[in-house]
C-alpha positions as a Markdown table, in Angstrom:
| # | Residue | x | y | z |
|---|---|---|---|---|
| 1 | Unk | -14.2 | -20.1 | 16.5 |
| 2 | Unk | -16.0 | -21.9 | 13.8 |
| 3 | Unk | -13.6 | -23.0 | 10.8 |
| 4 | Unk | -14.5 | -20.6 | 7.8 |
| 5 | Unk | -14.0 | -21.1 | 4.3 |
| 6 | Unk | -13.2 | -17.3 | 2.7 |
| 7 | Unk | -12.8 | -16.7 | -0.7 |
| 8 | Unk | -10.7 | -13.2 | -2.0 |
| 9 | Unk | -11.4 | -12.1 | -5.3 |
| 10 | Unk | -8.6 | -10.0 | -7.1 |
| 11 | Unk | -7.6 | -9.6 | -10.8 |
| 12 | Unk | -4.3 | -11.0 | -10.4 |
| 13 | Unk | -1.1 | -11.8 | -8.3 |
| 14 | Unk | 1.3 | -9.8 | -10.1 |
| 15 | Unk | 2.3 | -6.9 | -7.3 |
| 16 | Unk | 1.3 | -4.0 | -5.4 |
| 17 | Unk | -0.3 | -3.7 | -2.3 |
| 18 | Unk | -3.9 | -5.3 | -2.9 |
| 19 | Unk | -1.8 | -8.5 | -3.5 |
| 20 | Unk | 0.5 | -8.1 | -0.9 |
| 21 | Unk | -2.7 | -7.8 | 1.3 |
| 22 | Unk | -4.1 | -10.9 | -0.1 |
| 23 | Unk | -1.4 | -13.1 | 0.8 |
| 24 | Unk | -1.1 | -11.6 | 3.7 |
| 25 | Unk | -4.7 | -12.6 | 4.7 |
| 26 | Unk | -4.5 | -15.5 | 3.0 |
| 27 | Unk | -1.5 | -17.1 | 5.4 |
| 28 | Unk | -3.3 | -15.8 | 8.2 |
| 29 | Unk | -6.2 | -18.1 | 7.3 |
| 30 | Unk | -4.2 | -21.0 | 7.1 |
| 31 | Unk | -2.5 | -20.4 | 10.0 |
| 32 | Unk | -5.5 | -20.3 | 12.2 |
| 33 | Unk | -6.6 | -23.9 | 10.4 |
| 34 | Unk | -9.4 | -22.1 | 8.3 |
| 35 | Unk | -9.9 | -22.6 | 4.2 |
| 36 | Unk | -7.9 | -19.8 | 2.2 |
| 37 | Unk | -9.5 | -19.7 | -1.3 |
| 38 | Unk | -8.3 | -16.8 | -4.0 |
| 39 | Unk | -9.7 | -16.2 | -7.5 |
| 40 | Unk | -7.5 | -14.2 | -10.2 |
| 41 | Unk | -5.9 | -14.9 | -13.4 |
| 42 | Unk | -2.5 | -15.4 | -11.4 |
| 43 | Unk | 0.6 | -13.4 | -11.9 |
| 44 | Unk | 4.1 | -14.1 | -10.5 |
| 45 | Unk | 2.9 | -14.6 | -7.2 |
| 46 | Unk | 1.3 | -16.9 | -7.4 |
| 47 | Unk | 4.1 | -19.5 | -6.7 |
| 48 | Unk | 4.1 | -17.5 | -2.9 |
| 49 | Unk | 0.3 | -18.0 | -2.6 |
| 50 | Unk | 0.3 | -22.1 | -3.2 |
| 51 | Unk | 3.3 | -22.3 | -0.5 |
| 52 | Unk | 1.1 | -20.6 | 2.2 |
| 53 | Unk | -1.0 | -23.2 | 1.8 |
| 54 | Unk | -3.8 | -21.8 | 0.1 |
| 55 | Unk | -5.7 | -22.7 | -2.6 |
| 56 | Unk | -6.0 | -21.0 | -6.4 |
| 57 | Unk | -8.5 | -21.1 | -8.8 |
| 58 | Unk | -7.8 | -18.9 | -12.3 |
| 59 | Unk | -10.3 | -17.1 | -14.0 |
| 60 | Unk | -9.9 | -13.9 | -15.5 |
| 61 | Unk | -12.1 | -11.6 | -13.0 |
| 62 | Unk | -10.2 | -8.3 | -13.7 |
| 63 | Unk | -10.5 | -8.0 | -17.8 |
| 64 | Unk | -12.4 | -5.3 | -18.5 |
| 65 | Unk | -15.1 | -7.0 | -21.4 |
| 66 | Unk | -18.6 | -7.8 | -22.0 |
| 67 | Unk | -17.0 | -11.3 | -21.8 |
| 68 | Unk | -16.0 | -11.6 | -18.2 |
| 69 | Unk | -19.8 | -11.6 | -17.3 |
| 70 | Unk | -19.6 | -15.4 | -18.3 |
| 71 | Unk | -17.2 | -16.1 | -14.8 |
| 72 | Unk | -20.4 | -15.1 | -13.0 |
| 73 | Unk | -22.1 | -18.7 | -13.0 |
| 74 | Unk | -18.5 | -20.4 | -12.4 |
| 75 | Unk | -18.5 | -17.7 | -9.2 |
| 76 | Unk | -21.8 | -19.1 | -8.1 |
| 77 | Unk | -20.8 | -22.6 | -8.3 |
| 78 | Unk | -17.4 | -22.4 | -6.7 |
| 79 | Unk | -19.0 | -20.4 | -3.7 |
| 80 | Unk | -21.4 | -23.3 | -3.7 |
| 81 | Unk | -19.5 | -26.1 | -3.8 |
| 82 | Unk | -16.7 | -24.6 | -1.7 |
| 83 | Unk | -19.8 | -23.6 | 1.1 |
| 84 | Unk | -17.9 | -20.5 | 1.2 |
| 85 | Unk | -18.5 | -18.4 | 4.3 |
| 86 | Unk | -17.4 | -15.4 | 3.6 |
| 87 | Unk | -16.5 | -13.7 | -0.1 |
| 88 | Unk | -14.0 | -10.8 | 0.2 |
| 89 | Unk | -13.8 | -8.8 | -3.1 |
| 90 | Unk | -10.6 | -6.2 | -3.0 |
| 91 | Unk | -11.5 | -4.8 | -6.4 |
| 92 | Unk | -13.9 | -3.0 | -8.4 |
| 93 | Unk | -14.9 | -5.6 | -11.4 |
| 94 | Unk | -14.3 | -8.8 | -8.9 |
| 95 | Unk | -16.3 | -7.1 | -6.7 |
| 96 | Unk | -19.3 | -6.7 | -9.2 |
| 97 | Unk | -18.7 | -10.2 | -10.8 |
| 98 | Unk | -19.0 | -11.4 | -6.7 |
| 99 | Unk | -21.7 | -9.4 | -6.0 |
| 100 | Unk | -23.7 | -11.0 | -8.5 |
| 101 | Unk | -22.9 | -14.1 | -8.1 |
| 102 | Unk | -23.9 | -14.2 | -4.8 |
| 103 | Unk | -27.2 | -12.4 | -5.9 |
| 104 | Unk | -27.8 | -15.4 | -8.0 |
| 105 | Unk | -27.4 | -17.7 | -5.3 |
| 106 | Unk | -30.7 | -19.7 | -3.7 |
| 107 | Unk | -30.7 | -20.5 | -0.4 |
| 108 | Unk | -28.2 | -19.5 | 2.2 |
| 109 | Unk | -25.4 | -17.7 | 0.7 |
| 110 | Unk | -21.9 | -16.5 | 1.3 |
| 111 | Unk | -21.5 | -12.8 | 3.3 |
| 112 | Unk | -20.0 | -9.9 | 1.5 |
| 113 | Unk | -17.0 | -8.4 | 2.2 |
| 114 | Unk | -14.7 | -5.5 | 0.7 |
| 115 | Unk | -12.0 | -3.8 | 1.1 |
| 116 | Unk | -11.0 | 0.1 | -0.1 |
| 117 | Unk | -8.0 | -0.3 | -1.1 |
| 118 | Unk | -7.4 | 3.2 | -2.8 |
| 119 | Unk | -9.2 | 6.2 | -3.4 |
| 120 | Unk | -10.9 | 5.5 | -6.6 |
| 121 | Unk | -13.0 | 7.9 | -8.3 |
| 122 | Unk | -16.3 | 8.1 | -7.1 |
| 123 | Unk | -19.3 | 7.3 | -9.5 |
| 124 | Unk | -21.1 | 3.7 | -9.7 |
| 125 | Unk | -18.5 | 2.1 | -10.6 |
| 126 | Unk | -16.4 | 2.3 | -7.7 |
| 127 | Unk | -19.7 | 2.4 | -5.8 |
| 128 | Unk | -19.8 | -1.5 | -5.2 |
| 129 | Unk | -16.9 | -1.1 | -2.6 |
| 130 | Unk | -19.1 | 0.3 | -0.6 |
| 131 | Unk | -21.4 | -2.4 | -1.5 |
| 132 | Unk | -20.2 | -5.0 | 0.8 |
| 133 | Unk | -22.0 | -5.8 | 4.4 |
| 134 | Unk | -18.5 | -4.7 | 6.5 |
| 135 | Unk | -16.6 | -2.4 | 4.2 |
| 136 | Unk | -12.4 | -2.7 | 5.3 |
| 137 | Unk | -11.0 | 0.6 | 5.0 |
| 138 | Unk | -7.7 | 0.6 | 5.0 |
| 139 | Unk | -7.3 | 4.3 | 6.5 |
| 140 | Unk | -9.4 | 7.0 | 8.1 |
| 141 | Unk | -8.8 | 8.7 | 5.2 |
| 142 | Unk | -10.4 | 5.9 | 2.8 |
| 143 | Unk | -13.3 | 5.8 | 5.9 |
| 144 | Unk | -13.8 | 9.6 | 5.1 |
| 145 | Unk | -13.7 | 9.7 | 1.6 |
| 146 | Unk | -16.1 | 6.7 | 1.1 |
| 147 | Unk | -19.0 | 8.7 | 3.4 |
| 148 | Unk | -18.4 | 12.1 | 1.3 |
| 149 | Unk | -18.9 | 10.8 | -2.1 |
| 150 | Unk | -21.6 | 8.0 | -0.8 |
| 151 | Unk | -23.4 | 9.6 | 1.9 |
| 152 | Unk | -26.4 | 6.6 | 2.3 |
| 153 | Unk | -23.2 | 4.2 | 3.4 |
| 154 | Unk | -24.3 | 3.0 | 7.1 |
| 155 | Unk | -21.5 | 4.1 | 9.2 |
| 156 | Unk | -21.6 | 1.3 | 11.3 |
| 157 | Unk | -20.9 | -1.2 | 8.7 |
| 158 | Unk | -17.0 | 0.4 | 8.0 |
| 159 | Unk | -14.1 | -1.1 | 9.7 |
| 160 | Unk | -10.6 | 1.0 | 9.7 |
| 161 | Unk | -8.1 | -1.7 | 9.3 |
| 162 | Unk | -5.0 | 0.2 | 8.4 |
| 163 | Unk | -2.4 | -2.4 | 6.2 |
| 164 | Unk | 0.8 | -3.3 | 8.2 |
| 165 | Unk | 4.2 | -4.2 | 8.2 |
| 166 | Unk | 6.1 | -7.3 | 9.5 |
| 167 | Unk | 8.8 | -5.1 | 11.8 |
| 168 | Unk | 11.6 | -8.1 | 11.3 |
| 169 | Unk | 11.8 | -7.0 | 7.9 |
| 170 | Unk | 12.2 | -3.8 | 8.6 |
| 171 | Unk | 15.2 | -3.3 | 11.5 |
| 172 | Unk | 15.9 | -0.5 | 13.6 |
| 173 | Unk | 19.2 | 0.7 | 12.1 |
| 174 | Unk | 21.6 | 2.9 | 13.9 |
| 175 | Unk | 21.6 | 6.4 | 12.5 |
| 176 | Unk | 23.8 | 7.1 | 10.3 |
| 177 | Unk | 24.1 | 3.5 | 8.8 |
| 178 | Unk | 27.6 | 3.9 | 7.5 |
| 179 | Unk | 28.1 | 0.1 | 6.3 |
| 180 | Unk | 24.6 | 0.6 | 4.3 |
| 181 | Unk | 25.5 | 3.5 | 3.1 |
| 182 | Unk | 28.9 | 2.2 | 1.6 |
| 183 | Unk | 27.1 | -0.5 | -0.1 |
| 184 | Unk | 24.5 | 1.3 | -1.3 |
| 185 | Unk | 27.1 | 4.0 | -2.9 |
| 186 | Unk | 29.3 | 1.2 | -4.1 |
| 187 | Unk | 26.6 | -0.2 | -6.7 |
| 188 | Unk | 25.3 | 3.6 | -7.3 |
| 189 | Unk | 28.4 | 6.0 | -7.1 |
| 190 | Unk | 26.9 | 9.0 | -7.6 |
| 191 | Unk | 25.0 | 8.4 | -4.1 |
| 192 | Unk | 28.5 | 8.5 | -2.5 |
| 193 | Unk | 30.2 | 11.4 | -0.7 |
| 194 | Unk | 29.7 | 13.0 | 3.1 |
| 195 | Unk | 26.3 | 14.7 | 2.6 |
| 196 | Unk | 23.1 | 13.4 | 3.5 |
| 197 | Unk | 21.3 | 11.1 | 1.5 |
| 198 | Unk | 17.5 | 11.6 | 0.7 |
| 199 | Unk | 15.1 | 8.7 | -0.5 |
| 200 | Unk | 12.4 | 8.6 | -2.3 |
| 201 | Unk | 10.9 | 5.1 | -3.2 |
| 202 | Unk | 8.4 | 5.2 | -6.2 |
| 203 | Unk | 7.2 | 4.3 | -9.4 |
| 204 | Unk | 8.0 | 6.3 | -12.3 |
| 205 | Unk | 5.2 | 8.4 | -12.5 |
| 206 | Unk | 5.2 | 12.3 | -11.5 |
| 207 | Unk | 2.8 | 11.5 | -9.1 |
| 208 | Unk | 5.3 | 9.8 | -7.2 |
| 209 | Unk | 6.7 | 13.9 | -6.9 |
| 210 | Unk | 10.0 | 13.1 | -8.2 |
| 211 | Unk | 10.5 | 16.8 | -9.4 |
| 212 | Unk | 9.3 | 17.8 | -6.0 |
| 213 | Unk | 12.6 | 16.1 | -4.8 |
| 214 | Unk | 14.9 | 17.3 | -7.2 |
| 215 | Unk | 14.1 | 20.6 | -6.6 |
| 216 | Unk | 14.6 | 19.7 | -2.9 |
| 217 | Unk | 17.6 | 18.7 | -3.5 |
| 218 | Unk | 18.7 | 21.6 | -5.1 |
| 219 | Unk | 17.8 | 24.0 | -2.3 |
| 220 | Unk | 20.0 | 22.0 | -0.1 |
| 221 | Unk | 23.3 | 22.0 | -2.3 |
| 222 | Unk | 22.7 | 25.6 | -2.7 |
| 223 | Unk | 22.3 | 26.2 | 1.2 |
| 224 | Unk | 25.8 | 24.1 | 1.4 |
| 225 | Unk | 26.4 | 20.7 | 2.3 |
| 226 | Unk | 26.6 | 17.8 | -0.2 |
| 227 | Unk | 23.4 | 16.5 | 0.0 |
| 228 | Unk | 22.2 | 13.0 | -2.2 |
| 229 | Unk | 18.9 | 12.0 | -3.6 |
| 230 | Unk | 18.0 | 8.6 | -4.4 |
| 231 | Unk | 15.3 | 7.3 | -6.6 |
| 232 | Unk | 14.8 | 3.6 | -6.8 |
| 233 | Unk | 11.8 | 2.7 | -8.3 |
| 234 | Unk | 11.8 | 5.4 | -11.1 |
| 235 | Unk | 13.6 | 4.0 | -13.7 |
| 236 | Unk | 11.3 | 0.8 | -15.4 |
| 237 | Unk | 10.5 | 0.1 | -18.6 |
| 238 | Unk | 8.2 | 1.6 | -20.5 |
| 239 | Unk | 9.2 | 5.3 | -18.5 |
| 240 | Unk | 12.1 | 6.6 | -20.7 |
| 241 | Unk | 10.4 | 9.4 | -21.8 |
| 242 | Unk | 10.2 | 9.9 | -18.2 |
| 243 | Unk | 13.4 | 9.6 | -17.2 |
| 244 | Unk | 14.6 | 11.7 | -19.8 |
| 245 | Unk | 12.6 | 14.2 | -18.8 |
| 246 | Unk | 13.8 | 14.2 | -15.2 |
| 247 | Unk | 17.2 | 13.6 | -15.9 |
| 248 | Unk | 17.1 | 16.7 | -17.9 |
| 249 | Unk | 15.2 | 19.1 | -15.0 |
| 250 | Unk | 17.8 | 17.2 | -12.8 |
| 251 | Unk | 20.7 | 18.8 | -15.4 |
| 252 | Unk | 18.8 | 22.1 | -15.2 |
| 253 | Unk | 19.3 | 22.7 | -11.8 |
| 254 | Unk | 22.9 | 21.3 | -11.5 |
| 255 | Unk | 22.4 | 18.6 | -9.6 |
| 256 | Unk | 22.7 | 15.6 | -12.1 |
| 257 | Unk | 25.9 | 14.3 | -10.4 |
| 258 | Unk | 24.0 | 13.8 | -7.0 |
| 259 | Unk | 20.9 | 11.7 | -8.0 |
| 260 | Unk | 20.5 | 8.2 | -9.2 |
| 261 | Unk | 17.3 | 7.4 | -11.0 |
| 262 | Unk | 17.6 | 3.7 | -10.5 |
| 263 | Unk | 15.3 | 0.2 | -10.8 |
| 264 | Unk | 13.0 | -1.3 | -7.9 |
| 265 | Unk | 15.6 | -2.3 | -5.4 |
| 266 | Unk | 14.4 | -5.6 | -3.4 |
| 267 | Unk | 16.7 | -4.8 | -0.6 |
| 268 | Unk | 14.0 | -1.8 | 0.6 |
| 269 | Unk | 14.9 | -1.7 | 4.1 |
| 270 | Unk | 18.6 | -1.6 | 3.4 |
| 271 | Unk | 17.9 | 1.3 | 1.2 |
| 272 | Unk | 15.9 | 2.9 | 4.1 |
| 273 | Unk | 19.0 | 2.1 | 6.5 |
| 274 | Unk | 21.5 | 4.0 | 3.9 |
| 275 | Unk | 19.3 | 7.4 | 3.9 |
| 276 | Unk | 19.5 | 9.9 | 6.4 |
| 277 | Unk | 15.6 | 11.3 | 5.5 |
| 278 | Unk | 13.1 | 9.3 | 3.5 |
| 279 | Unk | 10.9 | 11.3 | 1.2 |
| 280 | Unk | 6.7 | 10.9 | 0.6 |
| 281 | Unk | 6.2 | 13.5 | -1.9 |
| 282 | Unk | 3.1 | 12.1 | -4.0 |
| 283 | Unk | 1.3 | 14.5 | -4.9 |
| 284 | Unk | -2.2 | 12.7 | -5.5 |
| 285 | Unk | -3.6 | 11.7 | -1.9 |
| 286 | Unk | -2.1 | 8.1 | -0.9 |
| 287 | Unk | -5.2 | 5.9 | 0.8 |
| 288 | Unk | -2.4 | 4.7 | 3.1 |
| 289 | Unk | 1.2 | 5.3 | 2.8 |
| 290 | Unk | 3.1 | 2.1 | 3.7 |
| 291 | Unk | 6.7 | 4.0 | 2.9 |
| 292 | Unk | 6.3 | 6.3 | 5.9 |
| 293 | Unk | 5.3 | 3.0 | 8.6 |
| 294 | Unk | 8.5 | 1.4 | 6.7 |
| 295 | Unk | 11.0 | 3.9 | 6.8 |
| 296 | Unk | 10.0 | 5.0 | 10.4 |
| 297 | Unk | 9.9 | 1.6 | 11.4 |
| 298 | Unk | 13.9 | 1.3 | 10.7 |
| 299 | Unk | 14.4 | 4.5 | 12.3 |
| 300 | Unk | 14.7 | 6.9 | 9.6 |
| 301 | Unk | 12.1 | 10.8 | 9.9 |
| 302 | Unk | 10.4 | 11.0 | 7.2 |
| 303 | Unk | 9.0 | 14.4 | 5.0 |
| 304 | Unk | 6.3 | 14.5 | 3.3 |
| 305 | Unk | 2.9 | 15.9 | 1.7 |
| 306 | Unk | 0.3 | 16.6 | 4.6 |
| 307 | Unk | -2.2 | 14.6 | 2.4 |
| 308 | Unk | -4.3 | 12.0 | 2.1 |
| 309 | Unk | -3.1 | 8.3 | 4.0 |
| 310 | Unk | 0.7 | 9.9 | 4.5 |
| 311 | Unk | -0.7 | 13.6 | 5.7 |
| 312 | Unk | -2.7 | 11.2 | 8.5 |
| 313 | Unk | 0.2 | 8.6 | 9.6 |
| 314 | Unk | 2.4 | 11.6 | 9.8 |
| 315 | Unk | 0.1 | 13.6 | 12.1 |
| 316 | Unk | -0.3 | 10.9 | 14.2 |
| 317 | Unk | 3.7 | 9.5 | 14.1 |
| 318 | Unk | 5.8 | 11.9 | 13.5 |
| 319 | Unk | 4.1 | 15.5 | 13.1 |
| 320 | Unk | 6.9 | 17.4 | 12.2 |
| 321 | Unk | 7.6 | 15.4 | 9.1 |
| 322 | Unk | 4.3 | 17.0 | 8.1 |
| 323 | Unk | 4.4 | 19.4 | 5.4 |
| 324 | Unk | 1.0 | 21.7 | 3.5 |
| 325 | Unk | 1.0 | 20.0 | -0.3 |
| 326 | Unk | 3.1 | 21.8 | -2.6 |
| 327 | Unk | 4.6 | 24.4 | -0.6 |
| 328 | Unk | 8.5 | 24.2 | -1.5 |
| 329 | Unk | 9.6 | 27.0 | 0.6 |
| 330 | Unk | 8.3 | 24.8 | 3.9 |
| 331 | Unk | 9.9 | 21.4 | 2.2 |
| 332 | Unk | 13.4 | 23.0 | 1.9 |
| 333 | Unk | 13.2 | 24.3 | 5.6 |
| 334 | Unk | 11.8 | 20.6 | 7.0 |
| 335 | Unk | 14.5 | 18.7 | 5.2 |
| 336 | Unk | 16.9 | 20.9 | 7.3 |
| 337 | Unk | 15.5 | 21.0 | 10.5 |
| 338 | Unk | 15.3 | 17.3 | 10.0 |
| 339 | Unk | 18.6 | 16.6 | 9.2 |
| 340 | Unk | 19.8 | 18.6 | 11.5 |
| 341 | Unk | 17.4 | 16.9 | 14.1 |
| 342 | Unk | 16.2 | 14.2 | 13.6 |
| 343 | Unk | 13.5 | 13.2 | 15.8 |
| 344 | Unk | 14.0 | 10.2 | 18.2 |
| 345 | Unk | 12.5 | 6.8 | 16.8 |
| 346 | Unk | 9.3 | 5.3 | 17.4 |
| 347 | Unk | 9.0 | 3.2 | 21.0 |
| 348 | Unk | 7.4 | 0.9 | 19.2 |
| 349 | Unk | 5.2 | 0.7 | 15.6 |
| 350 | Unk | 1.4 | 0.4 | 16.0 |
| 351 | Unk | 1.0 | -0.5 | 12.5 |
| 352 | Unk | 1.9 | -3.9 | 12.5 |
| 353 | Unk | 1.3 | -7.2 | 9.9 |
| 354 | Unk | -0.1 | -9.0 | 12.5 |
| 355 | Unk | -1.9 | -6.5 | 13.9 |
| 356 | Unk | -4.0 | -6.0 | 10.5 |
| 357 | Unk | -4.0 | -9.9 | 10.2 |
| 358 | Unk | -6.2 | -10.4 | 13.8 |
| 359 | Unk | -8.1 | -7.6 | 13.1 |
| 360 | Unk | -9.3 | -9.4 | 9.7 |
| 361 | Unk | -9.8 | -12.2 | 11.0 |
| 362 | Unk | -12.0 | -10.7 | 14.2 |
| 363 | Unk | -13.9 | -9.2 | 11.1 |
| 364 | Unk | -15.0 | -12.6 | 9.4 |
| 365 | Unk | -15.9 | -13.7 | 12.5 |
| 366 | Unk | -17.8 | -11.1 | 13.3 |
| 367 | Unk | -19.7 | -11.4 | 10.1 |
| 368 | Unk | -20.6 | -15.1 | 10.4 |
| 369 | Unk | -21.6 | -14.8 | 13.8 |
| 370 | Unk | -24.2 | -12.1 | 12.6 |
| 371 | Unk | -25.2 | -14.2 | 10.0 |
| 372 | Unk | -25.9 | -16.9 | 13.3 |
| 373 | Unk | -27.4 | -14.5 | 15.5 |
| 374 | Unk | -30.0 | -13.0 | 12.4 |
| 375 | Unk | -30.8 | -16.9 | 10.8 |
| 376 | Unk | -31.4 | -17.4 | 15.0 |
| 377 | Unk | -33.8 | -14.4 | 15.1 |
């Protein structure tokens, strides 16, 4: 294995999972002695990105102007002088500033790599992900939606590498967790008591189907039992009109006193320990659903939306967590045949960090050694 020089263009290090994927890929470059170079305006990350070992350089590729075109020679340059072997663009505008860059370039040049990420709405725009000589994919689902809305994409150029988790972070926990769960109740009281407690992680947005789950948990109180819903994630700044409005639906159906609409915890897998059933109720199509590899990793069935990245891990995992979009009657009924039984846990998780980390890494090998065998021919 030849030592490569890759460089991953992103708008910034701030969070979410095109980030997360980045250093991810990034330590697993440095780890197998190659050159880990990333491009974006930085963010709050950025501290974790220089103690991996790799290298940062700041310019603003993700501001949507007329001015970012002038980061296109400084592309060309630093892929130059780097000798980069490989640039890997994980979004749209990065991925067009790349693109030309590299189309700029005289001589031999860098190979072209990107990664779907989400499902993005199809049109030109989004079109240069599909631009790149191996497209990533980071589900069947993204595979599949890329070919419908760009049919002249070669097949053979798409790679499924689905994102993964690092399992030690994310224990099997005996179920039920009581310790967890006494934590977890202590700092949020109203998640206290002997019924089950329900979790759904998410941004506040209703696409995160937080209604979904409040009426869920209102058809379970009313079928008896003291059932609990938890919501951390929903409760940010900027989302108080949110909030209010959910806190008022959760009023409406009587079930204030057993929900906690609370900030991003950072002690996830705790929280997944402390549920009894973990929720995935998004109601626009996930590209991948890391929530549902998480929670089942520590043990815990999860119900959700048979849709998009979470309808596919679910089918494939844990079918009978699977349930058709929207149809409340059939959520109500899952949540109780799950609780009542849950399902044994996972022998062992196929979606793993390392396993999307070698299969990366195959990839840019696999691309330079084309490059080899074509300059060859």
């Amino acid at each position: 294995m030849r030592r490569l020089t890759v460089v991953q263009l992103l708008p910034a290090l701030e969070s979410g999972g095109v980030e997360r994927s980045t250093l991810e890929i990034a330590a697993a470059l440095v780890r197998a002695g190659h050159r880990a170079i990333v491009v974006s305006a930085g963010g709050r990350l950025l501290p974790a990105l220089e103690r991996i070992g790799a290298e940062h350089v700041a310019l603003d590729i993700g501001r949507k102007s007329l001015l970012t075109l002038r980061h296109v020679p400084v592309l060309r340059r630093l892929f130059a002088e780097t000798d980069a072997d490989i640039v890997h663009a994980r979004s749209r505008l990065p991925a067009w500033l790349g693109w030309r860059a590299l189309k700029g370039m005289q001589g031999s040049k860098p190979r072209f790599v990107t990664t779907m990420h989400g499902l993005n709405s199809p049109g030109r725009y989004s079109g240069i992900m599909a631009r790149g000589e191996r497209v990533i994919c980071v589900s069947n689902t993204v595979r599949d939606y890329l070919l419908q809305h760009y049919p002249r994409t070669d097949p053979a150029k798409l790679r499924v590498i689905p994102r993964g988790i690092d399992t030690a972070q994310f224990p099997r926990a005996p179920l039920p967790d009581v310790a967890a769960r006494r934590r977890i109740a202590g700092e949020h009281p109203a998640l206290g008591g002997d019924g089950p407690l329900l979790l759904l992680p998410g941004r506040g947005t209703r696409l995160k189907g937080h209604a979904d789950a409040l009426r869920l948990l209102a058809g379970l109180r009313r079928a008896g039992g003291d059932a609990r819903l938890w919501l951390p994630g929903a409760r940010e700044r900027g989302r108080e009109d949110y909030i209010a409005e959910m806190e008022a639906e959760a009023a409406k159906l009587g079930v204030s006193a057993a929900v906690a609409f609370t900030a991003p915890t950072s002690r996830i897998a705790e929280a997944y320990a402390a549920s009894d059933l973990v929720l995935q109720l998004s109601r626009k199509p996930e590209s991948f659903g890391r929530t549902v590899v998480e929670a089942l990793s520590v043990g815990r069935p999860v119900l959700g939306w048979a849709h998009g990245g979470v309808g596919e891990l679910l089918a494939e995992l844990q079918p009978c967590g699977a349930v058709e979009p929207f149809d409340e009657e059939k959520l109500l009924a899952g949540a109780q045949s799950l609780l009542a039984h849950p399902p044994p846990p996972l022998a062992t998780m196929p979606y793993t960090l390392r396993a999307m980390q070698d299969a990366t890494l195959a990839l840019y090998q696999e691309v330079v050694e084309h490059d080899v065998e074509s300059a060859v021919r």
